[in-house]
C-alpha positions, -999 to 999 in steps of 0.1 A, spaced: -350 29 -429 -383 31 -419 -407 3 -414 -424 -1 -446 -445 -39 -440 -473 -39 -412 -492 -72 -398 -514 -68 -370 -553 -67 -357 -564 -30 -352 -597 -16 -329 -612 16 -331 -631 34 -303 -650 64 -306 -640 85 -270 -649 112 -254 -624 143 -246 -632 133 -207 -622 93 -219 -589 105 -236 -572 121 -208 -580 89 -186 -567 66 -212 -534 84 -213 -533 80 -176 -539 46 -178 -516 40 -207 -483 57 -191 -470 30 -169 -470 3 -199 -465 27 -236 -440 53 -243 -446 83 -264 -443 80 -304 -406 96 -312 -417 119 -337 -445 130 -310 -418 137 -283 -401 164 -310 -433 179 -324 -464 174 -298 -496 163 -320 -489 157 -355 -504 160 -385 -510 131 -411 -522 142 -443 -537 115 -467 -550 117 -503 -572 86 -508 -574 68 -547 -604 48 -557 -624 45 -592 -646 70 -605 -675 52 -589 -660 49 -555 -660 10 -562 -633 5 -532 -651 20 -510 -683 13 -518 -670 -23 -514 -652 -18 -481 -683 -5 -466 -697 -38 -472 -679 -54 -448 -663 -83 -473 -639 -109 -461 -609 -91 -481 -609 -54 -493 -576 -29 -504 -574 10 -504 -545 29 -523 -535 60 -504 -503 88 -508 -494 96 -471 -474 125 -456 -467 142 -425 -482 180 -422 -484 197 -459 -456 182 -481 -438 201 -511 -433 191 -542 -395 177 -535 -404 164 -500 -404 126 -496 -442 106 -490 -456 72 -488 -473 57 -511 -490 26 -495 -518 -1 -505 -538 -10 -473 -551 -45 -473 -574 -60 -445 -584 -102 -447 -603 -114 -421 -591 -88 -398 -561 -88 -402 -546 -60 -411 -513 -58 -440 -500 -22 -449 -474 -20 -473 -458 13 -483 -430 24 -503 -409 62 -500 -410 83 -531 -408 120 -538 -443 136 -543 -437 149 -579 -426 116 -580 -455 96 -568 -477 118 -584 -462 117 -620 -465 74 -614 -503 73 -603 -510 97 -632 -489 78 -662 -494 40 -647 -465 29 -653 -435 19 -628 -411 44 -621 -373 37 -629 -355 25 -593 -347 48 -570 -326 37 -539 -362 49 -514 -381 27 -533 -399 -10 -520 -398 -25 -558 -418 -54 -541 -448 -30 -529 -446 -7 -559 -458 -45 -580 -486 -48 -559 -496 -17 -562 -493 -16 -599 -515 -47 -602 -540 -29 -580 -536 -1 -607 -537 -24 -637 -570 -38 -621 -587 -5 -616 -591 27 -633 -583 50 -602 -579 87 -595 -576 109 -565 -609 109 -546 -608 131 -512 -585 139 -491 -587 132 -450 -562 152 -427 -560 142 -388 -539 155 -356 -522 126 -342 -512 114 -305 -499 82 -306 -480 56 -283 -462 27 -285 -453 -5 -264 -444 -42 -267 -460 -54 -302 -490 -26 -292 -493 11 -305 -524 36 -297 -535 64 -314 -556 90 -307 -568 113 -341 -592 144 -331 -599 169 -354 -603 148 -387 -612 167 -417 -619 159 -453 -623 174 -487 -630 168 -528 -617 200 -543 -578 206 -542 -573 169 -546 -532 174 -542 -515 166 -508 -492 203 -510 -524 224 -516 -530 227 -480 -543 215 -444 -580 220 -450 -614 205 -451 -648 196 -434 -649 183 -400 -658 143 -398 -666 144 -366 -681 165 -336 -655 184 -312 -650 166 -282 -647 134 -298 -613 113 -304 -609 80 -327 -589 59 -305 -569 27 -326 -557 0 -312 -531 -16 -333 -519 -52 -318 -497 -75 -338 -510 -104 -308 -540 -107 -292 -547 -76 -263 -529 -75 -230 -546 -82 -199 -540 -45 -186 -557 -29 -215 -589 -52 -220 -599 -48 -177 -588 -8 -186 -615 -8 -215 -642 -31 -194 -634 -6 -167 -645 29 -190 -678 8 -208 -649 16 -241 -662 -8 -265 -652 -11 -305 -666 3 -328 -666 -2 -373 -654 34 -383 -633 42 -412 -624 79 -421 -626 71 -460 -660 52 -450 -672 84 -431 -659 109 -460 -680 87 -485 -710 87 -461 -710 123 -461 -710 130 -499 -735 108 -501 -760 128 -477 -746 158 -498 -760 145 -526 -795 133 -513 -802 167 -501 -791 186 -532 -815 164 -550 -844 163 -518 
């Protein structure tokens, strides 16, 4: 079964295509290559992102507040209607990061975040995360708001797992995870969101590696970005 609880501290880097080929250089002697990456090259993650009708989650998130949640379905290229997804709440406290997902069928998922109400149990199904996710539900009036698509490189090693997402696109129309792999471009060719995703603190070999390329963190959040954008959308419709 796959994992479906996640602790740990995450970083994100904005890098350059030059800085990407010499972090996987540098990463080589100490990570090993994602499974799924080692069968398919770069993968495609697909997410279709839930929040209130007045973006209240994010809106909130982008405050920067001690404790904030995001409710996202999750699949891997462009799903069909009978192909299995996560559905997962995203929690972050103090920076520390808890994700929480449960397996379900799309029609599935989709007929639960549409009625509200639990679904009968299924063997795939994390009854524990499905609660918190229906109290999240319970608390907020929510309904798909855009939909963020990446290509994905990612690594793995000793409590420590990189990723590197380049071409991230978004979109608000066609708000349904098997209508397609399309959208706007979040950010400029060239450039790669690198994660950092430690359940301890970072080893040795990494931070001199980081010091080393001037790599420093960075606050960046896809949904954030998305939200950014249709907000500049809007202040010029109206300029």
């Amino acid at each position: 079964m796959a994992i479906e609880v996640f602790n740990r501290y995450e970083k994100k880097c904005l890098i350059s295509e030059e800085a990407y080929r010499q972090m996987l250089t540098l990463i080589q002697p100490y990570m090993m290559m994602d499974a799924y990456q080692q069968s398919n090259g770069f993968y495609t993650i697909s997410n279709l992102y839930y929040d209130t009708p007045q973006d209240e989650l994010i809106i909130r998130s982008l405050e920067k507040p001690i404790y904030k949640e995001k409710l996202r379905l999750r699949a891997y290229g462009v799903p069909k209607a009978d192909d299995h997804i996560y559905l997962e709440i995203k929690k972050k406290y103090k920076g520390l990061v808890n994700k929480r997902r449960t397996d379900m069928v799309l029609t599935e998922a989709q007929r639960y975040l549409k009625e509200k109400r639990l679904p009968e149990p299924r063997p795939h199904h994390n009854r524990q995360v499905l609660y918190e996710i229906q109290y999240l539900i319970d608390r907020c009036h929510l309904e798909p708001a855009v939909y963020i698509a990446y290509d994905r490189s990612a690594y793995f090693g000793d409590g420590l797992r990189i990723t590197f997402d380049s071409n991230i696109r978004t979109r608000r129309h066609a708000l349904q995870l098997e209508a397609g792999d399309f959208g706007e471009q979040l950010l400029e060719r060239g450039w790669w969101l690198m994660e950092i995703k430690a359940e301890n603190a970072m080893p040795l070999w990494l931070a001199h590696a980081l010091s080393a390329m001037k790599i420093f963190p960075v606050s960046f959040s896809k949904y954030g970005k998305a939200h950014q954008l249709k907000m500049q959308k809007e202040v010029n419709q109206y300029a």
